[in-house]
C-alpha positions in Angstrom: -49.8 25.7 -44.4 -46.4 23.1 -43.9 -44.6 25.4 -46.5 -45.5 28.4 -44.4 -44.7 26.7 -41.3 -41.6 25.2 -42.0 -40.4 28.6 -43.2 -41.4 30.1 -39.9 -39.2 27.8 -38.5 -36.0 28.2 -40.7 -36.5 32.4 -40.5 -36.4 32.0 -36.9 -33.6 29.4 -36.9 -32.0 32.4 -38.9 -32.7 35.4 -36.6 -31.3 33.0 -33.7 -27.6 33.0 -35.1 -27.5 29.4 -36.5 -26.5 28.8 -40.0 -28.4 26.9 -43.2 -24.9 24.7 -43.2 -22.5 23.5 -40.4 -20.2 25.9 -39.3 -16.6 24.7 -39.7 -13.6 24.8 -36.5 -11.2 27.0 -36.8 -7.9 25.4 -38.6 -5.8 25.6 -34.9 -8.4 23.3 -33.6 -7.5 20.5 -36.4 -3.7 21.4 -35.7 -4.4 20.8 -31.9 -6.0 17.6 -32.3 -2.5 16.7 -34.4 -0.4 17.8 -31.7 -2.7 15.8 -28.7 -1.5 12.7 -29.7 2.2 13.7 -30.5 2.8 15.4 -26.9 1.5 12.1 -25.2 4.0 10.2 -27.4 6.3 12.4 -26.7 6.2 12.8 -23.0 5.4 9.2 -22.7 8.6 8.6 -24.1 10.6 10.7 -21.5 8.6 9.4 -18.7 9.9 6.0 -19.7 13.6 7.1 -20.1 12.8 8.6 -16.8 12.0 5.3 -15.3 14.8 2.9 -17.2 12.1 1.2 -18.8 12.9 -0.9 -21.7 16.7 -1.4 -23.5 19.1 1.5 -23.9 20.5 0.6 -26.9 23.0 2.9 -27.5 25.6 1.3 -29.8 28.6 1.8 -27.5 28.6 2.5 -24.4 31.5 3.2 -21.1 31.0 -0.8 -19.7 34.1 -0.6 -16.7 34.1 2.0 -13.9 37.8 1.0 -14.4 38.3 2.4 -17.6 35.4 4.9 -18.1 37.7 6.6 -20.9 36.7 3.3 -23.1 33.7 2.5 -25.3 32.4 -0.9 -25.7 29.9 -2.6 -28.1 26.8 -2.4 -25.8 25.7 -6.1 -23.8 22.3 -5.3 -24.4 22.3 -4.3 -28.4 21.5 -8.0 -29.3 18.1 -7.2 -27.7 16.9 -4.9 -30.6 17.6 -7.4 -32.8 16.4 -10.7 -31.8 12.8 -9.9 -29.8 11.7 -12.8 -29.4 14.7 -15.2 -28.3 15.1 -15.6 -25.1 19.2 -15.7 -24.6 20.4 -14.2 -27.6 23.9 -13.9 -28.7 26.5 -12.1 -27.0 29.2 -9.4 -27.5 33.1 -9.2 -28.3 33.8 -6.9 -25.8 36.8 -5.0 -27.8 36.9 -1.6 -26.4 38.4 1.6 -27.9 39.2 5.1 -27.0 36.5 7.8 -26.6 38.5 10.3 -27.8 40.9 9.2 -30.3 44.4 9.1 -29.9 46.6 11.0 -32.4 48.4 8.1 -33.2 45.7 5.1 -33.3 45.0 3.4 -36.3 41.0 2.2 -35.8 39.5 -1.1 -38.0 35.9 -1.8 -37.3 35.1 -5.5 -38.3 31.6 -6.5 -39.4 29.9 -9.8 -39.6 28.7 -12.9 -37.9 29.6 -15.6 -36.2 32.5 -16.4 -38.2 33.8 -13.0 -37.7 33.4 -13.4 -34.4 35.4 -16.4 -34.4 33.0 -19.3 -33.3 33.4 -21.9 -31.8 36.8 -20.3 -30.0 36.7 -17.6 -28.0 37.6 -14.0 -29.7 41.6 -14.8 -29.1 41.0 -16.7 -32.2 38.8 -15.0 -34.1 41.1 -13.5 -37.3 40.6 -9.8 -35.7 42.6 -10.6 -32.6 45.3 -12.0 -35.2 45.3 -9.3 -37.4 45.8 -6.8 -34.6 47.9 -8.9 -32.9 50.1 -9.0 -36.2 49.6 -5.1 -36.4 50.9 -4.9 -32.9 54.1 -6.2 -33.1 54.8 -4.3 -36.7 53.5 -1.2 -35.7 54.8 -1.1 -32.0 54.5 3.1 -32.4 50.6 2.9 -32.8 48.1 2.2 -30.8 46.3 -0.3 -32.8 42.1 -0.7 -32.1 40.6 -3.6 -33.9 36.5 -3.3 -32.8 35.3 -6.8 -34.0 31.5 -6.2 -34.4 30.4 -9.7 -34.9 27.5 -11.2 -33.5 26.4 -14.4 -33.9 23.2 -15.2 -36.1 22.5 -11.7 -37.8 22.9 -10.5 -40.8 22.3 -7.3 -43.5 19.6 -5.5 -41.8 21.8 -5.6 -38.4 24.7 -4.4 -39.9 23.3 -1.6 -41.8 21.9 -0.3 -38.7 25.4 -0.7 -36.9 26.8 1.7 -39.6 26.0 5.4 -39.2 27.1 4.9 -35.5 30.7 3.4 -36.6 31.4 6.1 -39.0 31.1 8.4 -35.7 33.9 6.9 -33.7 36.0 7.9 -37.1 37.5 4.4 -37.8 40.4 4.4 -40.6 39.3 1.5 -41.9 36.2 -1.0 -42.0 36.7 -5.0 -43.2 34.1 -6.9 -43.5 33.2 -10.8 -43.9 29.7 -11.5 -44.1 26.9 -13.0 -46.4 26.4 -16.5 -45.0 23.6 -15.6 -42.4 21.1 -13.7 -45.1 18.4 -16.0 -44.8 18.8 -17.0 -41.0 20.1 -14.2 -39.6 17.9 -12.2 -37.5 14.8 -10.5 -39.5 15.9 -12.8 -42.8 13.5 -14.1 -45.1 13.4 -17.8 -43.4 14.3 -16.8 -39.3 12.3 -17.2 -36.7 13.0 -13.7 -36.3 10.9 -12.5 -39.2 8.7 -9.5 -40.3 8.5 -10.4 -43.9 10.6 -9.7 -46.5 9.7 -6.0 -46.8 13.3 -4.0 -46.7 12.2 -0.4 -46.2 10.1 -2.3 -43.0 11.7 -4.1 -41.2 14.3 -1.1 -41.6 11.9 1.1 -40.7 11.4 -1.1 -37.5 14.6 -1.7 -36.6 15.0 2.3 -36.5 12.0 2.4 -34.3 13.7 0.2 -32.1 15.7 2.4 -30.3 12.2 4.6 -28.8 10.5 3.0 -25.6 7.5 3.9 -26.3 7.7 1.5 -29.4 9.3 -1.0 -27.2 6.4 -0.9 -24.7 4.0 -1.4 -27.5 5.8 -4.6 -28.6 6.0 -5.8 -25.0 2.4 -5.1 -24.5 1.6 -6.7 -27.7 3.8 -9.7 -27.1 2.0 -10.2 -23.5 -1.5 -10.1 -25.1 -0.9 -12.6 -27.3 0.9 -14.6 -24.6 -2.2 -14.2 -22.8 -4.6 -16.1 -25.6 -1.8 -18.4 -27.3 -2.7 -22.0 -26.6 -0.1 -23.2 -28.5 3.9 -22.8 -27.0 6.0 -21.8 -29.8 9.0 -21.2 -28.1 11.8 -23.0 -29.2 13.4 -25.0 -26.6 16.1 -24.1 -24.3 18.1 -27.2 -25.3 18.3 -25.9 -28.9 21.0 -24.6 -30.4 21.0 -20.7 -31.5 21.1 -22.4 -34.9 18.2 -24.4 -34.9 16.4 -21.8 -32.8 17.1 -19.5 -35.8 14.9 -21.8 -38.5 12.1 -20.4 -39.8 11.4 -21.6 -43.1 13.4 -24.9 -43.9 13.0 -25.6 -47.5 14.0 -22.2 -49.7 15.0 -24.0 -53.0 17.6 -22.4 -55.7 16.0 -19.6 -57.7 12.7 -19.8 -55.6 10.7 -16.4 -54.4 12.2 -16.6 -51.0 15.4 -17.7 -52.3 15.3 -13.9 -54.5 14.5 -12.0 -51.5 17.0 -13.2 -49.6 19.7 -12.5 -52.1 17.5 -9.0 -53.1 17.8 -7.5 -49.2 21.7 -8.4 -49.1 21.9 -6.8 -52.0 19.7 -3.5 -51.1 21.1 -3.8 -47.8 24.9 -4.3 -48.9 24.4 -1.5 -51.1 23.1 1.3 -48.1 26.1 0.0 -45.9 28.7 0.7 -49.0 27.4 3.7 -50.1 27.8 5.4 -46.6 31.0 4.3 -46.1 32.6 5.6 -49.6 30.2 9.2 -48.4 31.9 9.1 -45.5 35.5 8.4 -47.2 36.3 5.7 -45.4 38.3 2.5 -46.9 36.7 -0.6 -46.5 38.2 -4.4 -47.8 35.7 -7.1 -48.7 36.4 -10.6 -48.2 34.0 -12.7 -50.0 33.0 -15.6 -48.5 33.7 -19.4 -48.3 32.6 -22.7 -47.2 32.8 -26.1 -46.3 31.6 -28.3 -49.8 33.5 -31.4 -49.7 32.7 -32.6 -46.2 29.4 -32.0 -45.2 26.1 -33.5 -46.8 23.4 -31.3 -47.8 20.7 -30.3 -45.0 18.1 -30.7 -46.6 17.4 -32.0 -50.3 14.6 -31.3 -51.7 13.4 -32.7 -55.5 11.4 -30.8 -57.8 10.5 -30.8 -61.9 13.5 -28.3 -62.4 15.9 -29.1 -60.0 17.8 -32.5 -59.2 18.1 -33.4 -55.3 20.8 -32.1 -53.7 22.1 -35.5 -52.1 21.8 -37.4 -55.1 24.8 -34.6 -56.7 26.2 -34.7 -53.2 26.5 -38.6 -53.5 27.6 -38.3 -57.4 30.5 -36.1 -56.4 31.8 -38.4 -53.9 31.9 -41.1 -56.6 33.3 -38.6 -58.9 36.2 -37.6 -56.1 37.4 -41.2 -55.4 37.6 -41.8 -58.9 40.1 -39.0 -59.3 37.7 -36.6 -61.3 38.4 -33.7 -59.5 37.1 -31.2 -61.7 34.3 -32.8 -62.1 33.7 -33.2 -58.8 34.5 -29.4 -58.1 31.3 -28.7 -60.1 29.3 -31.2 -58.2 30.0 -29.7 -55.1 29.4 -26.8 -55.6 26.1 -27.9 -56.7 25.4 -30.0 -53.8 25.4 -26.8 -51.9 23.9 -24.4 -54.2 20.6 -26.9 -54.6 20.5 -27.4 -50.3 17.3 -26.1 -49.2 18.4 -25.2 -46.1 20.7 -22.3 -46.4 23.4 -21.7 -43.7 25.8 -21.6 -46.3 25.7 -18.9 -48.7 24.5 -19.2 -52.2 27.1 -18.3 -54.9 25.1 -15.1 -55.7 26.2 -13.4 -52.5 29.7 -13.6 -53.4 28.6 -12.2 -57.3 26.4 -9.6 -55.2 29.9 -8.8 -53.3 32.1 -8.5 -56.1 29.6 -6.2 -57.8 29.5 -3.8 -54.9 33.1 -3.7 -54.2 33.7 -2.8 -57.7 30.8 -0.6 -58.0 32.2 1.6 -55.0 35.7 1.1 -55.8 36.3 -0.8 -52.6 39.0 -3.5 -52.2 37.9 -6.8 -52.0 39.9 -9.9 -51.4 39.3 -13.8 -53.0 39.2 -15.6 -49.7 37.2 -18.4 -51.2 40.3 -18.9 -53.5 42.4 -18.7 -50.8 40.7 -21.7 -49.1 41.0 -23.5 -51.9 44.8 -23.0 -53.0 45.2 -24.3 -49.3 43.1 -27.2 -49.5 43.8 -30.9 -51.0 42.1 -30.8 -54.5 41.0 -27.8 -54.3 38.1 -28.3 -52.4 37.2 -27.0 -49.0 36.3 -29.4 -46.6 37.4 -30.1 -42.7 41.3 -29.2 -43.4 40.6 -25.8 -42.8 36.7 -26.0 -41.3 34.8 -27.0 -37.9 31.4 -27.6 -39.2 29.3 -26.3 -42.2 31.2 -22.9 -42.6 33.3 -22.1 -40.1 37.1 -22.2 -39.7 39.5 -23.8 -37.9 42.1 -21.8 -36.1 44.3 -22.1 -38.8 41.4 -20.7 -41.4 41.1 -18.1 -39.4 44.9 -17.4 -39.3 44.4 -17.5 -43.4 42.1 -14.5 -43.1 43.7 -12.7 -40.9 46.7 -13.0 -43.3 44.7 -12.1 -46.3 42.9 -8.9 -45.2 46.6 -7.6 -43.7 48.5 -8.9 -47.4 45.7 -6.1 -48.6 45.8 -3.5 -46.2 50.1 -3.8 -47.2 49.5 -3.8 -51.0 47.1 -0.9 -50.7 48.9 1.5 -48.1 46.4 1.4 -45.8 48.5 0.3 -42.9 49.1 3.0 -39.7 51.4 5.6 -40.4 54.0 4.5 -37.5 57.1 3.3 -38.5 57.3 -0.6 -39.1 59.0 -3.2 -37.5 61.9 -4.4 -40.0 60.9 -8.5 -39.4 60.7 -11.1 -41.9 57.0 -12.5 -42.3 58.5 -16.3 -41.2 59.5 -14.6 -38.2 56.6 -12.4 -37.5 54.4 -15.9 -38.0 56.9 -18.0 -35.2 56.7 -15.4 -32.8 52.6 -15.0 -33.0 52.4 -18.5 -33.2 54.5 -19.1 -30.2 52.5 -16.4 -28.5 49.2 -17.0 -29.3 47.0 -16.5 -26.6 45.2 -19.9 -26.4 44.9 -23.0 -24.2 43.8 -26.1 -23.8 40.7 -24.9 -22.2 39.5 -23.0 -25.0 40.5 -25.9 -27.4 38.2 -28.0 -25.2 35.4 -25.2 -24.7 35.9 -25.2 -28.7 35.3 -28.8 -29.1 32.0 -29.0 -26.2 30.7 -26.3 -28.6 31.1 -28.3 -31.8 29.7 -31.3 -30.3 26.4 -29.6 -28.8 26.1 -28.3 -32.4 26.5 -30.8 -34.8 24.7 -33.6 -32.6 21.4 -31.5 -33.2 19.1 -30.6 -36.1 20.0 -29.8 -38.7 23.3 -31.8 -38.3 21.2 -34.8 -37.2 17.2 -35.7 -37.8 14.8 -33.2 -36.0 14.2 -34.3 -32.1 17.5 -36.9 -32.5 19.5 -36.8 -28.7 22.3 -35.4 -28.9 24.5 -38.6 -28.4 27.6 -36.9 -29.3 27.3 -35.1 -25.7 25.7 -37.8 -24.2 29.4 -39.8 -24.8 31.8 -37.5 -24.1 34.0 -38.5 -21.8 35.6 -36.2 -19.0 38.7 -37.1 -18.7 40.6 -34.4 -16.4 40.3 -31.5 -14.5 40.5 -29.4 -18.1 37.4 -31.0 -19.1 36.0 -30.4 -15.5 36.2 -26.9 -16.1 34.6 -26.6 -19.9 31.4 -28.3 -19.2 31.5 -26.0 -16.1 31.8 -23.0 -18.6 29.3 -24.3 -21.1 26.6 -24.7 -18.5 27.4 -21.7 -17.4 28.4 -22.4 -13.9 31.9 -20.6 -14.0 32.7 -17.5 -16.1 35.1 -18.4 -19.0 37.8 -16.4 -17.0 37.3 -17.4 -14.0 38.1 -21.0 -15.5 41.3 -19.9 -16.4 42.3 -18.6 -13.0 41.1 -21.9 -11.2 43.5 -23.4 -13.5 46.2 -20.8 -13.3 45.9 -21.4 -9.5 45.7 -25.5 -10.3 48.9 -25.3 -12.0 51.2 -23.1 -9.7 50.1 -25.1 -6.8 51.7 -28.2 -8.6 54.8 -25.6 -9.2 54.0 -25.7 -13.1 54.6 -21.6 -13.4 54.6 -21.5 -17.5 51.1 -23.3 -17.1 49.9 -20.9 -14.6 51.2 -17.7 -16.3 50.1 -19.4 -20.0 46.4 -19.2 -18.5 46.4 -15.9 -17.3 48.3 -14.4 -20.5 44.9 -15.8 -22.4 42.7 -14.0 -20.0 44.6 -10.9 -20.3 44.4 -10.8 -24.2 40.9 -11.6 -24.0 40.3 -8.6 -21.4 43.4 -5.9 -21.5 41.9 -3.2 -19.6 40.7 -5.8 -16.9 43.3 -5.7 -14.3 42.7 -8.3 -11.8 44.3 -10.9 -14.0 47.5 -9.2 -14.0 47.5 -8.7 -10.3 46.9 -12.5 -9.6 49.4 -13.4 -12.1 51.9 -10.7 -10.4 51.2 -12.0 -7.0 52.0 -15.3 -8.2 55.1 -14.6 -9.9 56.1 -12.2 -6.4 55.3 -15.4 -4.0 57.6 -17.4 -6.1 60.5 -15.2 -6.5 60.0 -15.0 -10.7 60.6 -11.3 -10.2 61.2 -10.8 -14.1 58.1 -12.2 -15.2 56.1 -10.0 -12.5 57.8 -7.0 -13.8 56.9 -7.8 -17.6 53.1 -7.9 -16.3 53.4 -5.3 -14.0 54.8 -2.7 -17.0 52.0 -4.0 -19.0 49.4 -3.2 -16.0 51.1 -0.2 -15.6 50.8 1.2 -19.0 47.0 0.4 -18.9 46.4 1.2 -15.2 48.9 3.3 -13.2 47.7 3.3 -10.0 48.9 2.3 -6.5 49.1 -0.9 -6.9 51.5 -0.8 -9.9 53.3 1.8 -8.9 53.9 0.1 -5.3 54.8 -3.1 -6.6 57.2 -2.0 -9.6 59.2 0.2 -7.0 59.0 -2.8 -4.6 60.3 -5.2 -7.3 62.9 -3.3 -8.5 64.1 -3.4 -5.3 64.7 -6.7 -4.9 66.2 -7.3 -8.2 68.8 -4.6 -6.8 67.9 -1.6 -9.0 67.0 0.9 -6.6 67.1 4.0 -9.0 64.0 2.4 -10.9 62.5 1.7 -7.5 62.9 5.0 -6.2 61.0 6.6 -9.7 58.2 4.5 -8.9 58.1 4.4 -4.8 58.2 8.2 -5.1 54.4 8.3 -6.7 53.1 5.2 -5.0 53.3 6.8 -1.5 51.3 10.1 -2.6 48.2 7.9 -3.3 46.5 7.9 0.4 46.4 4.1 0.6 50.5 4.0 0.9 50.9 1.6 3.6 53.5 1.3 6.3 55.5 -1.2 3.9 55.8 1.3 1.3 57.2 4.0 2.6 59.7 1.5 4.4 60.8 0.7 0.6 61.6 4.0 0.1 63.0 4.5 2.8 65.4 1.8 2.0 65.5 2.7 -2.0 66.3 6.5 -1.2 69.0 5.4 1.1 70.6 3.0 -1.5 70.7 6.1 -4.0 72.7 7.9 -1.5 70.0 10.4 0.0 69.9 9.2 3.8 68.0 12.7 4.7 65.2 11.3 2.6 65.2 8.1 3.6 64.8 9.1 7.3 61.6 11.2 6.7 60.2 8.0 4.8 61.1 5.3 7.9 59.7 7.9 9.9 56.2 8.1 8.1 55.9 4.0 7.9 56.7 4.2 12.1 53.8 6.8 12.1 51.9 3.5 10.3 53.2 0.8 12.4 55.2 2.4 15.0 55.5 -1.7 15.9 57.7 -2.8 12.8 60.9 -4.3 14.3 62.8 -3.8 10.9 61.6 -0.2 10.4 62.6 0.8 14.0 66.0 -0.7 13.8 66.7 1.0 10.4 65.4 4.1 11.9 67.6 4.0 14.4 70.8 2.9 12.2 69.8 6.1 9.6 69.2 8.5 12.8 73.0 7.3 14.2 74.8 7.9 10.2 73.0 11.2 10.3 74.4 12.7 13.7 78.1 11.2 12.7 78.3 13.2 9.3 77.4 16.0 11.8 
């Protein structure tokens, strides 16, 4: 009776349409259940581009309403790279054509912070020298030296920065880097750290430039800031160096010690390989250090490996015995064994010289280099500031060695050089370097906030070195005003510019601003003030030599006014008259302007034109005593040649 009833059941089941076995969907239904989740990401995403949420983090971007035609390394780009530091590193702001120039010659420099020329500001970095050096032997080009450095990253941030730079079609790439692999942002041992996967953290710093991936960090990061009962923040006394430590103790040849090297070398290897695609030259400068005066970090002892301040100490021993060799080797050593690694293992450099030959790209020995300049032949404070970065005079050595190469291998601009001898090309740039005593102070304040923290001293020491520095003048004043960040680094200059002409010490005052306006050359308000200094007090050639230079970079009214206006008073009316002539078209030609040209037209023998001018500046000021009278004298010359 079940049997029979049951199969009742399933007949009538049957007759009714529905099947012994699930029916399946149709296949579009599985394809829109795909799509549902894509089309939210997807107009998520616009919606949030719509509303400016998040970074932009467009490589370059048009920075001054001033110069709109110019492309700068973007403010912001540090962001994508360091997510959770508060303040992180800044920017050289070197900017560059959008549209190329026929006859620019275009180096993109990558690196860190020693490419970027820390502690100094960039005007010492050995990019500004090169192209300063490339300036004055290639005046026919127009020479644009990008310096990409940023302070604590490394491979994984330059890879990312390349497929952007082989856009703005640069003729040729240099690059000094290496010593940040295990710090750096997203290295094995930083704070900054997503493991030591490659293809992922890669992979995430691609995703980087979506906001809908940044709002899912951001969300994440705030959930967890939510429930975290412990504050892992670093401290806002810290030093971007410190701040940077992860993993203190990586010993020689351990696992993390293999990663590090394996990503510069993965990473090294992407970067090379798209340049030599893209046929674009590129010199390598492998990398150097300071050895003979700085103590290991940290020294760690283990069954296979000695500690690295007992080698440290038994070099020194060896070195003022006068066993140099031997002490070479030690060294080296010392460094190789510290466990905390700012300073580049030797394997970089082999990595290096392995890829630049592997590619065919030129490399050049600046470790050598260091050495042939140093007492012994070991690198130590003669040429550096702290653990591995130069002085201004190491920089200078870089700068000299990557422009030696880019001689020896043609790959210079194709303007016609400058006949000068090197000795005179080095007095000149020397005698013109761009530099004060400011930035040699801002320099020093730098050094001393570094090295009197960790690692330089024991972890949670105070920092006595800044504790007894002594202000001693109105110099001083000013850097620990820039270093706390009350005064903007040019703005410092000007106070002094404005300190020193008040006492009537004009080479001071224009020294300042000339540093400002190498630092900034599209920004023109620090060749105004400097022109309206030089104006007040009557230096008349020095304010023309600025205002050609403004002029060449900004022709607007206010150049064109004041080189017409100049030229006047240094008696040269025809040059006045070129330049008066287009400053009174602009429609803020004042009263004063058009009474120049009235007065420069008259000197060039053209009275007819010089009476429609006085007219117009009466029209302005129908009040000006001087422009009535001349009026008046023109109108009375006129009628007699009648």
């Amino acid at each position: 009776m079940k049997k029979e009833k049951t199969k009742s059941i399933i007949t009538s089941a049957e007759n009714n349409g529905i099947s012994k076995s699930t029916k399946r969907p149709p296949k579009w239904f599985y394809l829109i259940l795909v799509l549902i989740p894509i089309v939210f990401v997807f107009l998520l995403e616009i919606f949030l581009r719509m509303i400016n949420y998040g970074n932009v983090i467009e490589q370059f971007v048009a920075l001054s309403d001033y110069h709109p035609d110019k492309y700068y390394l973007n403010p912001d780009l540090p962001k994508k790279y360091f997510f959770n530091i508060k303040e992180p590193p800044g920017i050289i702001p070197d900017g560059f054509d959008i549209i190329k120039k026929e006859n620019a010659f275009r180096i993109f420099v990558l690196g860190e912070s020693s490419t970027a020329g820390w502690p100094y500001v960039p005007n010492a970095s050995f990019s500004r020298q090169l192209k300063r050096r490339l300036d004055l032997y290639y005046p026919e080009n127009s020479i644009e030296v990008i310096n990409c450095g940023i302070s604590a990253i490394n491979s994984y941030t330059i890879r990312d920065f390349v497929p952007e730079i082989i856009d703005q079609k640069p003729d040729l790439i240099l690059i000094y880097t290496g010593h940040n692999e295990y710090y750096g942002a997203l290295g094995v041992g930083s704070t900054v750290n997503l493991g030591s996967s490659r293809s992922l953290i890669n992979t995430y710093i691609w995703a980087q430039d979506f906001r809908t991936f940044q709002l899912m960090q951001n969300t994440i990061s705030w959930i967890y800031g939510l429930f975290s009962k412990e504050d892992d923040k670093k401290s806002d006394n810290e030093t971007l160096m410190s701040r940077m430590i992860g993993e203190s103790l990586i010993t020689l040849n351990s696992d993390s010690y293999n990663t590090g090297i394996s990503q510069f070398e993965g990473n090294f290897d992407d970067i090379l390989s798209w340049f030599k695609d893209a046929d674009i030259p590129v010199i390598i400068g492998n990398l150097t250090c300071n050895q003979k005066d700085l103590k290991p970090f940290v020294s760690v002892k283990t069954n296979e490996l000695p500690a690295a301040k007992d080698i440290y100490s038994d070099a020194l021993v060896h070195y003022n015995k006068g066993e140099i060799e031997k002490a070479k080797e030690l060294f080296l050593y010392a460094k190789e064994l510290d466990a905390l690694r700012f300073r580049a293992p030797q394997q970089i450099n082999n990595v290096i010289k392995s890829l630049a030959q592997k590619y065919s790209f030129e490399m050049i020995d600046i470790d050598s280099v260091f050495k042939s300049q140093s007492p012994d032949g070991i690198v130590g404070n003669n040429l550096m500031v702290d653990h591995l970065h130069p002085n201004i005079k190491g920089y200078r050595l870089i700068a000299d060695q990557f422009f030696n190469k880019m001689e020896e291998t043609s790959l210079v601009p194709k303007g016609n050089k400058t006949q000068i001898k090197s000795a005179t090309a080095d007095s000149i740039l020397i005698a013109n370097f761009p530099f004060t005593r400011l930035d040699s102070t801002i320099a020093t304040m730098q050094l001393v906030m570094l090295t009197g923290q960790y690692p330089f001293v024991p972890k949670g020491t105070p920092n006595y070195k800044m504790r007894d520095y002594k202000i001693k003048d109105i110099v001083d004043s000013v850097s620990i005003d820039v270093i706390n960040k009350d005064i903007r680094w040019e703005s410092a200059h000007a106070k002094l510019s404005n300190y020193y002409f008040d006492k009537g010490d004009y080479e001071k005052s224009i020294k300042e601003m000339e540093t400002v306006i190498a630092e900034r050359p599209y920004f023109d308000i620090p060749y105004k003030d400097i022109i309206t200094k030089m104006v007040d007090s009557y230096k008349l050639d020095d304010a023309i030599s600025f205002l050609i230079k403004l002029h060449r970079i900004k022709p607007d009214y206010f150049s064109y006014k004041w080189l017409g206006q100049v030229y006047l008073k240094m008696n040269n009316s025809s040059d006045a008259l070129k330049y008066l002539k287009e400053a009174v078209k602009f429609k803020d030609a004042d009263y004063q302007t058009w009474y120049n040209l009235a007065g420069a037209s008259y000197l060039q023998g053209d009275p007819n034109a010089a009476l429609v001018a006085i007219q117009n500046s009466l029209r302005l000021n129908s009040q000006n005593q001087a422009a009535i009278k001349f009026y008046n004298q023109l109108s009375t010359l006129i009628k007699s040649k009648k």
